[in-house]
Backbone as a printed PyTorch tensor [residue, N CA C, xyz], in Angstrom:
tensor([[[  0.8470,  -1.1720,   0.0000],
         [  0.0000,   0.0000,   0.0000],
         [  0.8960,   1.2400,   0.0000]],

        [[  0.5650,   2.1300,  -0.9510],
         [  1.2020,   3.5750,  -1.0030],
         [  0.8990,   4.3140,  -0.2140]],

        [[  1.3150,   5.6680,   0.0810],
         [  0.5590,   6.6420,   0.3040],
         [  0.3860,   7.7270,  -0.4600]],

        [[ -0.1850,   8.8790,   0.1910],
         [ -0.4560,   9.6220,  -0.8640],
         [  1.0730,  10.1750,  -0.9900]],

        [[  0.9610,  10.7530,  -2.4450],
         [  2.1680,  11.7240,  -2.8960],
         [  2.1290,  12.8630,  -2.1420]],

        [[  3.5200,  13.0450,  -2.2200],
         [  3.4870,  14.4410,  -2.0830],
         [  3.8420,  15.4880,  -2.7990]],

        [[  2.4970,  16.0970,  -2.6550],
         [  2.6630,  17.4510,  -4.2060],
         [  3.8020,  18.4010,  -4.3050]],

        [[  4.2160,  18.5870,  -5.3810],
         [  4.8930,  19.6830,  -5.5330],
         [  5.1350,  20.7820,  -5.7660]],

        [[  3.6520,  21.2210,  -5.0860],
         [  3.3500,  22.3940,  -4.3440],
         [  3.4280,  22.9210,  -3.2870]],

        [[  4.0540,  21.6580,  -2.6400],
         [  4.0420,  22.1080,  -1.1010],
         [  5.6090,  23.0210,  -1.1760]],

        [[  6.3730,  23.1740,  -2.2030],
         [  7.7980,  23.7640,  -2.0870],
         [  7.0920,  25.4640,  -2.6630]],

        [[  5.9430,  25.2850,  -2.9950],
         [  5.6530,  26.8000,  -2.8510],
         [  5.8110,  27.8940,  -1.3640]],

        [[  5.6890,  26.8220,  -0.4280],
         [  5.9460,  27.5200,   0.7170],
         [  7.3630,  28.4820,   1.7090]],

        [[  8.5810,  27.4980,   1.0840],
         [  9.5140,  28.3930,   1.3430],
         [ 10.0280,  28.9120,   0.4240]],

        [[  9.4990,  29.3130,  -0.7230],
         [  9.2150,  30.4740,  -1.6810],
         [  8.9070,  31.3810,  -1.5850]],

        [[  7.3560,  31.5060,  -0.5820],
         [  6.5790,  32.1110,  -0.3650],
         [  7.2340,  32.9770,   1.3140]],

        [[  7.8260,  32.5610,   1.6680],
         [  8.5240,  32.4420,   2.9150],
         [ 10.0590,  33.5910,   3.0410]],

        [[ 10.9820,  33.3390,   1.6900],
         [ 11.5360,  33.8980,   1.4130],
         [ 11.3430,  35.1890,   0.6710]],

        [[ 10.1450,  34.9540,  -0.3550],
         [  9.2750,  36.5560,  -0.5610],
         [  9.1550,  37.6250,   0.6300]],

        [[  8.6320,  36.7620,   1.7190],
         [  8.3750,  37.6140,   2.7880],
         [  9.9250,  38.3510,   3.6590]],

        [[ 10.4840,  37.2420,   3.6790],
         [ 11.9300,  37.5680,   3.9260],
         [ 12.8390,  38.6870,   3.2480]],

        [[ 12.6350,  39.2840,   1.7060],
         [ 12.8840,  39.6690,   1.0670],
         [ 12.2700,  41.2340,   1.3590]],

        [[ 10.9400,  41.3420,   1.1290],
         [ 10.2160,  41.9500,   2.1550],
         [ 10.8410,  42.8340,   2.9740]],

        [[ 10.5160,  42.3930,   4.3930],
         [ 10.6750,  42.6750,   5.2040],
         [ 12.2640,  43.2290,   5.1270]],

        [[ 13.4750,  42.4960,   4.5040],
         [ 14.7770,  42.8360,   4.4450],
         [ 14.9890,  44.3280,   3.9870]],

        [[ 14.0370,  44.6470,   2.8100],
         [ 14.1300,  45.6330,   2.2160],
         [ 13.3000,  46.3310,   2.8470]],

        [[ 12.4210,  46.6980,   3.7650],
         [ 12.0340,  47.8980,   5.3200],
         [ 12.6890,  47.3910,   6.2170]],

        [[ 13.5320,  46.7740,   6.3400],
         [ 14.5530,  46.8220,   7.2930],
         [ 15.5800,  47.6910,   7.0200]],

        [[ 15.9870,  47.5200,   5.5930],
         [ 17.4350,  48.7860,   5.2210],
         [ 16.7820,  49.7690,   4.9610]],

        [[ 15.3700,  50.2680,   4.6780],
         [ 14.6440,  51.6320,   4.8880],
         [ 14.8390,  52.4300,   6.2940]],

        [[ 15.0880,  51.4350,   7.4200],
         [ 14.9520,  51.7360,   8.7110],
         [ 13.4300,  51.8530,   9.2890]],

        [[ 12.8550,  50.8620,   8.6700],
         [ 11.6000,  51.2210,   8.8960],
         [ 11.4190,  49.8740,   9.8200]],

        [[ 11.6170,  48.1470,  10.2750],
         [ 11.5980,  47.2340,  10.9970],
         [ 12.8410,  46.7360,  11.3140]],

        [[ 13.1790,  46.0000,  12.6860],
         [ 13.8400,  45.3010,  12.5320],
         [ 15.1430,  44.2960,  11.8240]],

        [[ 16.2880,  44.0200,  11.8140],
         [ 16.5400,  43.5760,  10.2610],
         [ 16.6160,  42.1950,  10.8230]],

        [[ 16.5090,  41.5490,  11.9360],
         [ 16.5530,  40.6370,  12.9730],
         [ 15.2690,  39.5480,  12.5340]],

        [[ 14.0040,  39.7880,  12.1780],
         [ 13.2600,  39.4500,  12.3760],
         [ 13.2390,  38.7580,  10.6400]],

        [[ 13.8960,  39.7090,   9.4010],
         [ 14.4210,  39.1500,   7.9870],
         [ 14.8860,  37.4740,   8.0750]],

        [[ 15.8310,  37.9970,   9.2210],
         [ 16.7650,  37.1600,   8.8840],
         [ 16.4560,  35.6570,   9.7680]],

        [[ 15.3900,  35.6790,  10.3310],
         [ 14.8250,  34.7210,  11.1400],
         [ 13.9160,  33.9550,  10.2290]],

        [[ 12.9770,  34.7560,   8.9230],
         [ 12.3060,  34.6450,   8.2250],
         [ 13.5410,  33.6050,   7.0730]],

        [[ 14.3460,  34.2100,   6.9700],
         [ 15.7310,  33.2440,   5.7920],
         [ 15.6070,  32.3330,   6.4270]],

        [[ 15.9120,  31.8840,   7.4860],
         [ 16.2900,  30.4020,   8.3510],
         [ 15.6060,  29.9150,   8.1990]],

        [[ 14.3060,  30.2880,   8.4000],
         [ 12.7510,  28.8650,   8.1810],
         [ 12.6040,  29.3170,   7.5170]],

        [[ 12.9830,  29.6410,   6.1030],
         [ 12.3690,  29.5210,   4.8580],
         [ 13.3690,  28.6770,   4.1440]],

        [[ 14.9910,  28.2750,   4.8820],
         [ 15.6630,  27.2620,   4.2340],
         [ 15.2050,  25.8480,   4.8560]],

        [[ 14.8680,  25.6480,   6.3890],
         [ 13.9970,  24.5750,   7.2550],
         [ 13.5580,  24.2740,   6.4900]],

        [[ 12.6110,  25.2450,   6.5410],
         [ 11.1610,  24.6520,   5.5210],
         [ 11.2940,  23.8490,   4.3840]],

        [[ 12.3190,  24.6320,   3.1840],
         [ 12.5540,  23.9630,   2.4580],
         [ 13.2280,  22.3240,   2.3060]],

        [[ 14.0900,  22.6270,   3.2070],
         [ 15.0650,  21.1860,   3.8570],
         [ 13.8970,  19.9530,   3.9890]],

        [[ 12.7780,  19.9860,   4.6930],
         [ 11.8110,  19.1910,   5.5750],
         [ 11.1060,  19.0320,   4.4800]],

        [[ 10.7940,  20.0920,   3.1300],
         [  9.6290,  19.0700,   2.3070],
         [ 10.6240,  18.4040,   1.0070]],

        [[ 12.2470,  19.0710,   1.0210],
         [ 12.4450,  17.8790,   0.5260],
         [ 12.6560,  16.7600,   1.0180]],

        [[ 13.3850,  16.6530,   2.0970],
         [ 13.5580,  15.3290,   2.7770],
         [ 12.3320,  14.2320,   2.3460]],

        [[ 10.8300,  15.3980,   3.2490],
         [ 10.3460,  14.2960,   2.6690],
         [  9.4460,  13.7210,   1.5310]],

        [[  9.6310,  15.0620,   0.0290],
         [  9.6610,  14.5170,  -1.0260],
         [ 10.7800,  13.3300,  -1.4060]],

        [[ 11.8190,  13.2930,  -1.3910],
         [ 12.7010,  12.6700,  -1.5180],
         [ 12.5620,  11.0080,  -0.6220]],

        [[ 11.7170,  10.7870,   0.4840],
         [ 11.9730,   9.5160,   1.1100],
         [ 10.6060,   9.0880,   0.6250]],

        [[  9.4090,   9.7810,   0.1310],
         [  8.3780,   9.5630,  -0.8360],
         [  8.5750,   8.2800,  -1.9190]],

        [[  9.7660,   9.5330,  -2.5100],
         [  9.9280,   8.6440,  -3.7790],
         [ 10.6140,   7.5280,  -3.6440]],

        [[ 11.8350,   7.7190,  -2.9100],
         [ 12.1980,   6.3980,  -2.6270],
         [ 11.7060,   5.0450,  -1.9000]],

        [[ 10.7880,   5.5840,  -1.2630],
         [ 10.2150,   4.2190,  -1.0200],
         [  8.8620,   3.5190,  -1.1760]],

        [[  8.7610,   4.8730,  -2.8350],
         [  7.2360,   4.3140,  -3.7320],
         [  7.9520,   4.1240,  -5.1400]],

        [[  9.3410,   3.5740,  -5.5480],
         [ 10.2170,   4.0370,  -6.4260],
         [  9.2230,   3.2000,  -7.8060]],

        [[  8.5740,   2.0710,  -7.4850],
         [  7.6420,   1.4440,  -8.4140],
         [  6.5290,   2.4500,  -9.5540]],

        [[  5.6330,   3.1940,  -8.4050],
         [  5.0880,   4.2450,  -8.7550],
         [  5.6920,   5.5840,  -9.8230]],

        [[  7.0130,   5.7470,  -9.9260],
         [  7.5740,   6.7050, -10.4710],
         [  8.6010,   5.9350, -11.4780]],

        [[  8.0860,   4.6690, -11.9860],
         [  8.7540,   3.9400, -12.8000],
         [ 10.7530,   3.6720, -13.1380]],

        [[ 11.0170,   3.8200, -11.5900],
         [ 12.5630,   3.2680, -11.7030],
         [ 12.4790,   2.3910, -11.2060]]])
């Protein structure tokens, strides 16, 4: 028995993550927020990324039938 896939949409999120990061970086060198709070936003937006590949990546490998290798 499989499970479900996992979409590859879910890597829209530390995309979406780093937008914000980007953001915020640029009213930070305005002097308008924090630049502390950017750069907290970079870190879990590389996490993030790390964790849905991991577990895109242990997906495939251990549905490797399903994805025809």
């Amino acid at each position: 028995m499989t499970k479900r896939p996992i979409p590859l949409n879910l890597f829209g999120m530390p995309f979406g993550l780093v937008g914000l990061a980007d953001a915020w970086l640029t009213a930070a060198d305005a002097g308008r927020v924090p630049r502390g709070v950017g750069d907290a936003l970079l870190v879990l937006s590389a996490a993030v990324w790390v964790l849905v590949t991991v577990a895109y990546l242990n997906h495939a490998l251990r549905n490797r039938a399903r994805y025809g290798t």
